[in-house]
N, C-alpha and C positions, 0 to 999 in steps of 0.2 A: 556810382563809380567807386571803384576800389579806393581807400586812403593808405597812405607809408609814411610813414616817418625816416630819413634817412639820414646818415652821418656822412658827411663829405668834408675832403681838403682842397683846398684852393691854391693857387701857382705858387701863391707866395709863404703858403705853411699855415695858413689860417685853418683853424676847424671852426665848420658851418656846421648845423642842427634845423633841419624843418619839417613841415608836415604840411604834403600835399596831397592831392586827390591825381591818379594816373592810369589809365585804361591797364596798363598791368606793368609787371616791373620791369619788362625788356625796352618796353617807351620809355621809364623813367630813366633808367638806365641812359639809355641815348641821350635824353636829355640833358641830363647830365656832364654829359663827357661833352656834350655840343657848347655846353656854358663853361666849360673849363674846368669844373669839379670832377677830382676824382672821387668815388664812393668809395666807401667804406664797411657801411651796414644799411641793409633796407629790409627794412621790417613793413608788413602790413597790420594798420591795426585793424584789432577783430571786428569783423560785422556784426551790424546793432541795426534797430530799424531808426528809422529818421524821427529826429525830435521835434514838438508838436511845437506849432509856433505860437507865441504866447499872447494873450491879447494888449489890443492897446487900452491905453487908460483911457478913462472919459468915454470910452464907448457902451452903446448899451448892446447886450446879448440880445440878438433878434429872437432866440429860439425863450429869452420871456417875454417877448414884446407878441409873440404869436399866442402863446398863452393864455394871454390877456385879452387878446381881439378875439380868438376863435376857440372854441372848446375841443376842436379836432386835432390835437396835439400832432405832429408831425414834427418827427426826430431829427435836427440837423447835421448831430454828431454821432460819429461812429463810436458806440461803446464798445469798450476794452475788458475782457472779462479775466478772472484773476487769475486761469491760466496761462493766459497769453501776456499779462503782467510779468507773471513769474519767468517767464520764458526770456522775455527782454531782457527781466534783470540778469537772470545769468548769462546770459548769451556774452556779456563783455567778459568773464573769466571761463566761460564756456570750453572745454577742451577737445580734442580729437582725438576718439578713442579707434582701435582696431578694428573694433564693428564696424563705425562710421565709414573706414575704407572699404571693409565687406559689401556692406550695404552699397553701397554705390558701385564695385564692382560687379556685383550682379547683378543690379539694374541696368548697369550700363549695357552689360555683356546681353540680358534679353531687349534690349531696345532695338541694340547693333543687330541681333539675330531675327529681329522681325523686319531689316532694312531701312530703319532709322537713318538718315546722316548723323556725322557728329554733332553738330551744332543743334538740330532737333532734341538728339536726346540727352544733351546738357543742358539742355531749357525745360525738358522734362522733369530731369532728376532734380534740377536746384527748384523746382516748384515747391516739391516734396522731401525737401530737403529741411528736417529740423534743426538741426545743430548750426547754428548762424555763424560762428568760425567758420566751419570748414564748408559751408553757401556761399564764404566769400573768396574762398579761394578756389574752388568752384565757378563762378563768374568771374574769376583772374583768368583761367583757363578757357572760359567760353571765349572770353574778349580776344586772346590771340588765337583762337581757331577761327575767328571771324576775321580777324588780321590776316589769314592765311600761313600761319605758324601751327606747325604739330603738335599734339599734346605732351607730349616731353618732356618737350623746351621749357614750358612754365612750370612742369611738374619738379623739373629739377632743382628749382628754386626751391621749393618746401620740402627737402630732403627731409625734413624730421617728422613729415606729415607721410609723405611715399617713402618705401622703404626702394634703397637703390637697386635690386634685384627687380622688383616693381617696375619702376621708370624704366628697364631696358628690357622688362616683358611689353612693354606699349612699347618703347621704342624699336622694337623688333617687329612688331605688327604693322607700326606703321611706316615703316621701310619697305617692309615687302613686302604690303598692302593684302596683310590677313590680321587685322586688329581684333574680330572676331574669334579668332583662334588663337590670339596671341591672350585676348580677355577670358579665356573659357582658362588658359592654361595659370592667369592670375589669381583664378576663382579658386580652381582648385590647391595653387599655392599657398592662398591665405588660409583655407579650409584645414589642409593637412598641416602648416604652421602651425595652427591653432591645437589640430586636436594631439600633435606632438606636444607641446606643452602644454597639456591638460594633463595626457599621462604620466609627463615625469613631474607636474606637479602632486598629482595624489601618489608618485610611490614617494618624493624627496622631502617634501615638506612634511610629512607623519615622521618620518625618520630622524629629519634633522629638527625637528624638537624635542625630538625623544632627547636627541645627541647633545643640544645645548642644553636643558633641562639636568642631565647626568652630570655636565662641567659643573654648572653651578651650583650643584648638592655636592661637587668634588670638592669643591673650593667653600662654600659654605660650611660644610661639615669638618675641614681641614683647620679652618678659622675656631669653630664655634665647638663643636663635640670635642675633638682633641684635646684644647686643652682643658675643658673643665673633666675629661677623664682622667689627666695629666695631675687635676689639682685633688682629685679622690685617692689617687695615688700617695702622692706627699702627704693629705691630710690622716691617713689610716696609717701612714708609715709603711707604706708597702716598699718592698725591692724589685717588687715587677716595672719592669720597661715594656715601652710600646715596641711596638713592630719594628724593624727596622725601616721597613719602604714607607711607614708611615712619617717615622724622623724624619727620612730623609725628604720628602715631599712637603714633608709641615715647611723645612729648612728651605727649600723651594719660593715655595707662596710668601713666608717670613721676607727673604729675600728680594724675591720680584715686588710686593709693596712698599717695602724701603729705597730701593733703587728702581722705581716705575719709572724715570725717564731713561733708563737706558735701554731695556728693551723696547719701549718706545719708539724712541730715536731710531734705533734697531729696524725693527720695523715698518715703519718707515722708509728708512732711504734703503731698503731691498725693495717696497715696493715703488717709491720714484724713480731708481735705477730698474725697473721690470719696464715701467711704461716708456722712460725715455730708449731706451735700448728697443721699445717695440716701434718706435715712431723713427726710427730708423731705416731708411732701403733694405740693409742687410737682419734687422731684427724684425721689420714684418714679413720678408717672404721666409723668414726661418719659423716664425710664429705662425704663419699658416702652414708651415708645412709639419709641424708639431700638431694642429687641427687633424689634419689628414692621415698623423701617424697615432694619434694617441688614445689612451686605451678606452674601450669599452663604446663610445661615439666617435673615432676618429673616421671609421668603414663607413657610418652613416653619414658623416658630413661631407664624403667625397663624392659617395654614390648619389646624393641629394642634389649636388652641382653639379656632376657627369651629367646626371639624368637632365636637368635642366636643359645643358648644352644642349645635347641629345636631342631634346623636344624643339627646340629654338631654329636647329641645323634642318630636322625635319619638315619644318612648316617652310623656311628657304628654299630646299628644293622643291617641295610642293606646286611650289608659286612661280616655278622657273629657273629659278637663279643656279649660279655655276658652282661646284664646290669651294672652290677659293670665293667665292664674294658669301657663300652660304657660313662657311666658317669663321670670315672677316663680321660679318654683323652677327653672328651669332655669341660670340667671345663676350658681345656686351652684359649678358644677362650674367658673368660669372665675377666677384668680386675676389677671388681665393686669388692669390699673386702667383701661386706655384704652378695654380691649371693654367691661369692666363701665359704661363712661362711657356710650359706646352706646349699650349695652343698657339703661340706667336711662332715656337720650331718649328710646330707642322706646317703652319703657312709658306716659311721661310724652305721648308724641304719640298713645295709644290712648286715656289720658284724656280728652283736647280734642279727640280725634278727628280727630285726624292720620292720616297713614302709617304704619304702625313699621316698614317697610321701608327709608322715606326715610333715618334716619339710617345706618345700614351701607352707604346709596349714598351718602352724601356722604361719608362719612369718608375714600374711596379706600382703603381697604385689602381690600377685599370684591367681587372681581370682578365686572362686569359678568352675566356669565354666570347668578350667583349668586342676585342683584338680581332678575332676571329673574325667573326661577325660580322665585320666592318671588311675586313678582306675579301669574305664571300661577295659580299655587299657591292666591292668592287669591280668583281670579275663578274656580277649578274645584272643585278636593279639597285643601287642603291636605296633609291628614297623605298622600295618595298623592304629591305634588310632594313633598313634604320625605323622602320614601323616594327618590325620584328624588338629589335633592340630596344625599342622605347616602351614595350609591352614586355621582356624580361626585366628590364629595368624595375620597374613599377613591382613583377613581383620580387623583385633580389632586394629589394628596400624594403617589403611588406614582412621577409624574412630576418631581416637584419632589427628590426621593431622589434621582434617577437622575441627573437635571444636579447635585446637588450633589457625588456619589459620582464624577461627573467633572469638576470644575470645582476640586473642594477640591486633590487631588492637586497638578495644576497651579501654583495658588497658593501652597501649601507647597515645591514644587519651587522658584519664584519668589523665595523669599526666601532656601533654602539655598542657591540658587546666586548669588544677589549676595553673601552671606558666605564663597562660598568663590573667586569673583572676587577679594574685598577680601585674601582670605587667602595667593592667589596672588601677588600685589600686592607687601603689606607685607612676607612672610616668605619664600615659597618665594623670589621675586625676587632678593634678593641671594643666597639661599644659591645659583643657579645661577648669578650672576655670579663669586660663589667657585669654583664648580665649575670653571666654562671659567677663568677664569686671567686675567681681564682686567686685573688691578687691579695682575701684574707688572710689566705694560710701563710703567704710571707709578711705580709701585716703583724701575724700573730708570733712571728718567731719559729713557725713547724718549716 
């Protein structure tokens, strides 16, 4: 059984601390509150296997007392080999990586598609389940499907384990009882997550080492070259000066290391003031909607959560459901506050009997095309228009990849090479004024 550690207050202001064992954290939970604590924090600690019990004193090992009588050695104990040693050991700092959610999404997703129950193929998967963290919260989760609770509900506790797009792709499957197609659409999420950030990690990470590599021979050669050119100058009696953009910049660096706590400071509280301003009502739906307008990804991270929606509303009516109740569970898979704004007008204009298409044409974020689409959609078959729409989608996002995947380069190109402009400037500059020898002839009096 699952262990947690949890922090609770009691009626009278006391804070409690303990560590018990509980079938999963929604029992505790109740628990809890039934004894008069409020919680605070409940933590599971990580899964490990059971430790071996140790012997008593003064007893003799039977397994040498067979030894001795019989020559046919017969093994009592189960030997632990050094891999499975090792395994133990880590498994208490053991982590949960993105894979481990892949992996187990797609197992899950083939178990469900060969007609598994849930609960079969959670006993499946934690058999095979290496990573002993995240086995145990995995059998947090069996334990309330045996409860008769949805996988969800417990999933929502490890938010740092499930990503929250995640828990409302199951929670949308298992509402309107296509889990299967809600796990096929998770599969493919974590899949293309992935191979998105793989590509803007090899075009950003070559760039931006170039980028901070260039700063730091800015700032190194500003320090270090400068002035011992500085001091060839004085020593030969030259009248030659440096550059000006190089004074000035030397004047710069001089500056920012003698007063380093003021731009510090500086920086700083613009960035405490950026975060408390986004942890705001009115500064996170303005910060999402800066997502959705900004440059070069903003087209991508809408179409990404339309599309979403899109697939979510499709699998609803597939299953039956009405467009208000398809729309209403469907909102859950999106976490952007500006669609979700939307999406709560449209609902609200099927009340009064509006449009609910109208609001996603006014907003301009929701192409024309789309719009569309969804009108035809209405006046024909829906749920067949919104398969239409969920297959341009898929290519309008595979288009929008492809100009960013050449459009980013570019731009990062654009800013390493103005810093290495600037660096030709301030540093190589005099050092090849040194090189050729100009600074002799004023040296010399000619």
């Amino acid at each position: 059984m699952p262990t947690y550690v949890y922090r609770a207050v009691t009626n009278t202001g006391l804070m409690v601390r303990n560590k018990v064992e509980s079938a999963n954290k929604q029992t505790l939970l109740r628990i809890l509150k039934d004894n008069d604590l409020m919680p605070i924090t409940i933590e599971q600690v990580s899964y490990s296997a059971k430790k071996k019990k140790t012997k008593k004193k003064n007893v003799k090992d039977i397994e040498e007392i067979m030894k001795n009588v019989n020559t046919t050695q017969v093994s009592t104990q189960k030997t632990t080999t050094t891999k499975e040693k090792i395994n133990m050991y880590l498994s208490k700092t053991e982590k949960i990586t993105s894979r481990d959610l892949v992996i187990f999404t797609q197992n899950f997703y083939l178990l469900k598609k060969a007609n598994f129950n849930n609960i079969h193929a959670l006993k499946t998967i934690i058999d095979s389940t290496e990573n002993y963290s995240f086995k145990g919260i995995l059998e947090d989760i069996l334990t309330g499907v045996e409860a008769g609770e949805n996988m969800y509900t417990t999933m929502e506790y490890y938010s740092d384990v499930f990503p929250f797009i995640y828990i409302n792709m199951i929670k949308v499957g298992e509402l309107s009882g296509s889990l299967t197609n809600s796990l096929e659409q998770a599969v493919r999420y974590l899949d293309s997550t992935a191979a998105l950030n793989k590509k803007l990690k090899n075009i950003l990470i070559p760039n931006i080492v170039q980028f901070v590599l260039l700063i730091v021979m800015l700032f190194v050669g500003t320090l270090v070259a400068i002035p011992a050119i500085q001091n060839v100058y004085d020593e030969m009696g030259s009248t030659d000066e440096l550059p000006a953009v190089t004074l000035w910049f030397q004047g710069v660096v001089n500056g920012m290391i003698k007063y380093w706590y003021l731009p510090t400071i500086l920086i700083l509280g613009i960035v405490a003031a950026i975060i408390f301003y986004i942890n705001t009502p009115k500064g996170k739906y303005n910060f999402h909607y800066f997502k959705y307008k900004m440059p070069i990804f903003g087209q991508l991270i809408f179409a990404l959560d339309f599309s979403r929606f899109l697939k979510a509303m499709l699998l609803n009516l597939e299953n039956g459901m009405r467009i208000q109740e398809a729309i209403e569970v469907s909102k859950n898979v999106i976490g952007n506050y500006v669609l979700l704004s939307i999406i709560e007008t449209s609902i609200n204009n099927m009340l009064i009997g509006d449009s609910w298409i109208e609001p996603f044409e006014k907003s301009g974020l929701a192409k024309s095309m789309i719009t569309e689409m969804l009108k035809i959609g209405m006046q024909t078959d829906l749920t067949e228009m919104m398969a239409k729409l969920v297959e341009y989608m898929e290519i309008d996002i595979d288009n929008i990849m492809q100009k960013i995947v050449k459009i980013l380069p570019e731009v990062v190109y654009l800013f390493v090479g103005v810093v290495l402009i600037f660096f030709v400037l301030v540093v190589l500059g005099p050092c090849i004024q040194v090189y050729m020898g100009g600074f002799l002839f004023s040296a010399a009096g000619l």
